[in-house]
C-alpha positions as CSV (number, residue, x, y, z in Angstrom):
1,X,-13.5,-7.8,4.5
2,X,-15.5,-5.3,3.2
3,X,-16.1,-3.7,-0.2
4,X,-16.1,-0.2,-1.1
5,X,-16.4,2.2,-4.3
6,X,-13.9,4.7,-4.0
7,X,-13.6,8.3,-5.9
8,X,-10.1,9.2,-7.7
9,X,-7.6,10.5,-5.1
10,X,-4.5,12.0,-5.6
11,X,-1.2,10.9,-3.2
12,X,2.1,12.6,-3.3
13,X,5.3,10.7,-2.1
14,X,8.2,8.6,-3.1
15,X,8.4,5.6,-5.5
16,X,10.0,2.3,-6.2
17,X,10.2,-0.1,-9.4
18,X,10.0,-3.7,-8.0
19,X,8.7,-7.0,-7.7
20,X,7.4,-9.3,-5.7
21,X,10.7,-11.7,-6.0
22,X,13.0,-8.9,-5.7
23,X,11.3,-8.2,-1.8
24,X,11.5,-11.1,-0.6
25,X,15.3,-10.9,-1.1
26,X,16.9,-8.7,1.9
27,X,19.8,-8.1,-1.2
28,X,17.5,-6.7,-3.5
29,X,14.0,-5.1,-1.4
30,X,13.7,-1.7,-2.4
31,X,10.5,-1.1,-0.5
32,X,11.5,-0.6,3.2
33,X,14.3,1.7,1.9
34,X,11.9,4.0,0.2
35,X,9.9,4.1,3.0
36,X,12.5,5.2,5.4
37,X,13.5,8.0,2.7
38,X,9.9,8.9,2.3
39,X,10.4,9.3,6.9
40,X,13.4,11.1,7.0
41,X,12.6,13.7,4.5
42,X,8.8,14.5,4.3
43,X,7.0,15.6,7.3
44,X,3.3,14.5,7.9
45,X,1.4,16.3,10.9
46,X,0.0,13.3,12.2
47,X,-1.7,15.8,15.2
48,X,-3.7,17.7,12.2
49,X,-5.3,14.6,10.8
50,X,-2.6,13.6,7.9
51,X,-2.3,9.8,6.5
52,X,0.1,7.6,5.2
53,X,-0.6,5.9,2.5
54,X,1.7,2.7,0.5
55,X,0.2,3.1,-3.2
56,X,1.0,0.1,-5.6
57,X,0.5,1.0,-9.2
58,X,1.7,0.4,-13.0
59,X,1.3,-3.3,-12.8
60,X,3.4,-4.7,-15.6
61,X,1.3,-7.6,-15.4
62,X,0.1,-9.9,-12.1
63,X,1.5,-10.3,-8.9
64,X,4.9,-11.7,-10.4
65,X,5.5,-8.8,-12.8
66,X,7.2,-5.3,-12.0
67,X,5.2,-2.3,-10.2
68,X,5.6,0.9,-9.0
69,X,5.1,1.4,-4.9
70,X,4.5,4.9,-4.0
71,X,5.4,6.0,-0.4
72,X,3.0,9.1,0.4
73,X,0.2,11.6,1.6
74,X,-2.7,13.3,0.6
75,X,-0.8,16.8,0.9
76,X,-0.1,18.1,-1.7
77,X,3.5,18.9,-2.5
78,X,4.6,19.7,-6.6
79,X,8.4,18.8,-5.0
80,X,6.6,14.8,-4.8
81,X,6.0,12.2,-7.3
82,X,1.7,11.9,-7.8
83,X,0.2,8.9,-8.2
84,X,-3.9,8.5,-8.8
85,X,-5.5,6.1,-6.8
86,X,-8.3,5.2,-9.5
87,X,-12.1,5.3,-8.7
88,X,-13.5,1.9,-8.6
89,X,-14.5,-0.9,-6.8
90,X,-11.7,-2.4,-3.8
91,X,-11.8,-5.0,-1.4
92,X,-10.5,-3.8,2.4
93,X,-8.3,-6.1,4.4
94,X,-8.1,-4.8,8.0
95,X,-4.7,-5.0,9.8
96,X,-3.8,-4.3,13.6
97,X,-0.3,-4.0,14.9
98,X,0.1,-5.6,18.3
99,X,1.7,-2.2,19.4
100,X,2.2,1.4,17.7
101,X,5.5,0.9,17.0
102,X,7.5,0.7,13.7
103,X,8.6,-2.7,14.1
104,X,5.1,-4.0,14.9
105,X,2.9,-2.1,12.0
106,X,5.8,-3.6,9.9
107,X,4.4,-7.4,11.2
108,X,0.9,-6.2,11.0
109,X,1.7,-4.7,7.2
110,X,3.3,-8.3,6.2
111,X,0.1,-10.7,8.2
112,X,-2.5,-8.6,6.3
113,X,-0.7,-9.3,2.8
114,X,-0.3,-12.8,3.6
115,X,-4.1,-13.1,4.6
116,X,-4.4,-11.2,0.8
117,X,-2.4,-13.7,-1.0
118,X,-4.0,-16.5,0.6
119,X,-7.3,-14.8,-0.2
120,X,-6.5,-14.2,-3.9
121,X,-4.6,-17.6,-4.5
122,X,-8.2,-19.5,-3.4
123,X,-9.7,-20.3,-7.2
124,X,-12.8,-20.4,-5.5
125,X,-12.6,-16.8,-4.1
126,X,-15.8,-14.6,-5.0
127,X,-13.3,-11.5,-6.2
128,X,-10.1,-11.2,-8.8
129,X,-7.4,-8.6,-8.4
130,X,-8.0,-6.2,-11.1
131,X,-4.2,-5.1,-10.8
132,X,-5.0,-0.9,-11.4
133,X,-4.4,0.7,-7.7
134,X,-3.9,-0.9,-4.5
135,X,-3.1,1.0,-1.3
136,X,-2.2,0.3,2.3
137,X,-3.8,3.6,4.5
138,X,-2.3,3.8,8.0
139,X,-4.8,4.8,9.9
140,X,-2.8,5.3,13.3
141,X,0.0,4.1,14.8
142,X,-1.7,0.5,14.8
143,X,-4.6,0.5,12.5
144,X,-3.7,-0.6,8.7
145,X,-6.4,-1.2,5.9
146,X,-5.4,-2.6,2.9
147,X,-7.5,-1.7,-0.7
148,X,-6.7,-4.5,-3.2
149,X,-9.1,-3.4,-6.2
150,X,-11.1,-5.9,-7.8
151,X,-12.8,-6.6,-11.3
């Protein structure tokens, strides 16, 4: 893990009002669905250098009240929801996908938020979630880093 101060950034993309209890229900997940809308119906030009990004904002509280999760990239586009990822200070988890498929930067997505619960959970851990911004950035079809900001 590393830390990193980060400048204000601007995504633009798709969003979702959830919880953590709600996704862990297949009846009830929101998430995956906005994604696949966020797919069908925005195009990204990978080839010319554009990201993905999975921006978690509006935290009602910790990680067992609501938030908003915004599917989205950097390009602009005034027809997208904007969300600011705030300047400040975030702690990087690093996930790989076993292969640069869909189904396998899905496993890699869920592993590196398990190692992030386990990490926050710890009492002992030297960082707190500050619960402003996080984001996941996809890299590339198998590289994810996770920015969980801390206090």
């Amino acid at each position: 893990m590393d830390i990193v101060t980060l400048n204000e950034k601007q995504i633009y993309g798709m969003s979702v009002r959830t919880t953590n209890a709600q996704e862990m229900n297949p009846e009830t997940a929101r998430i995956g669905k906005t994604w696949q809308t966020f797919d069908q119906e925005v195009s990204v030009d990978y080839q010319g250098g554009e990201r993905v990004y999975g921006v978690y904002y509006d935290y009602e509280s910790d990680a067992s009240g609501e938030f908003n999760v915004l599917a989205g990239t950097e390009k602009a586009d005034e027809a997208l929801e904007k969300v600011t990822i705030r300047s400040g200070k975030y702690l990087v988890f690093k996930g790989l996908a076993s292969a640069p498929d869909d189904q396998a930067r899905v496993e890699a997505v869920i592993k590196t938020w398990g190692e992030i619960w386990d990490y926050f959970s710890n009492p002992d851990s030297a960082h707190k979630r500050a619960y402003t911004t996080d984001f996941e950035h996809y890299k590339n079809p198998k590289e994810i880093d996770i920015y969980i900001s801390i206090a």
